[in-house]
N, C-alpha and C positions, 0 to 999 in steps of 0.2 A: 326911705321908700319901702313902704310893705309890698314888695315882690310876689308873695304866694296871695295876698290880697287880689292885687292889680292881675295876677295871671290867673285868677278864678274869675275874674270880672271878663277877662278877656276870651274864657272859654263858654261863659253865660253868653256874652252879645253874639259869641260866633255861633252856638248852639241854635239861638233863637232868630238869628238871618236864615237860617237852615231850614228850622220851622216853619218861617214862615214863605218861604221858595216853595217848600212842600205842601203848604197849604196853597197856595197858589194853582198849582198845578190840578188840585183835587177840586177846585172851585173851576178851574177850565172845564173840565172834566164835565162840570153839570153846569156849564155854561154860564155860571156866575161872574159874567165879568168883571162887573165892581170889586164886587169880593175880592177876585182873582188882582185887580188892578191894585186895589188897597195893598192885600196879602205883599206885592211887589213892594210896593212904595215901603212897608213894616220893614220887611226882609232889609231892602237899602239902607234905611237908619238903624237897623241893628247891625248891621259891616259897618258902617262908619263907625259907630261908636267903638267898636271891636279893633275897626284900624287907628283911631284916635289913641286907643290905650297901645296898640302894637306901637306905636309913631313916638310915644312918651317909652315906652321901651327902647327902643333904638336908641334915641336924643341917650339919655339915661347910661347907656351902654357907652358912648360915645368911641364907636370902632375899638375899645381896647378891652374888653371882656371884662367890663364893669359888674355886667345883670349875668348872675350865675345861669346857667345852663344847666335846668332839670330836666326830667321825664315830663314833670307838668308841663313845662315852659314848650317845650317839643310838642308836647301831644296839643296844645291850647293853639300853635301856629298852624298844626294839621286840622286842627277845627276851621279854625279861620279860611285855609286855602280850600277847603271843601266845599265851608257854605257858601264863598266864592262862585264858584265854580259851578252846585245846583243853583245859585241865583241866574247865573249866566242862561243857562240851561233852563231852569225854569221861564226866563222871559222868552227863552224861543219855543218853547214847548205851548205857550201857555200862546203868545203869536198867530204860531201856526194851526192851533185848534180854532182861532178866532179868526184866520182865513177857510179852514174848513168850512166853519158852520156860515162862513157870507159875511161876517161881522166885521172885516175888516175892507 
């Protein structure tokens, strides 16, 4: 298992749920809500993919400190829980501008 592979892979999909949470939000913004709905829907399949490779890391590891523990590996899981996290936040952000504007 290429490790520094699989943990650049995992720092891409988290990067780009991120992205696209944030794009979301800027399409609420001018009331794009396809866009903005898409931009959601992108976001979600790019954490999944992102937890698919975490989820193959874990198995991999199997509780006994298999998968070394780098600064990559740390910094690629802080991507992950971030884009998380603006995902979450972008769908209530992005929500509540669509009760704003009547649209909901």
């Amino acid at each position: 298992m290429d490790f520094e592979q699989i943990m650049m892979e995992l720092l891409i999909n988290a990067g780009e749920a991120r992205s696209h949470a944030m794009s979301a939000i800027q399409f609420a913004r001018k009331r794009e809500w396809q866009n903005a709905d898409d931009a959601l829907a992108a976001s979600v399949e790019a954490a999944k993919a992102a937890h698919q490779i975490q989820t193959r890391l874990i198995g991999a590891d199997e509780g006994v400190g298999k998968v070394p523990v780098t600064l990559i590996l740390v910094h690629a899981q802080d991507h992950l829980m971030n884009a998380m996290l603006c995902r979450d936040l972008a769908e209530e952000i992005v929500l509540l501008r669509k009760e704003m504007s009547g649209e909901v």
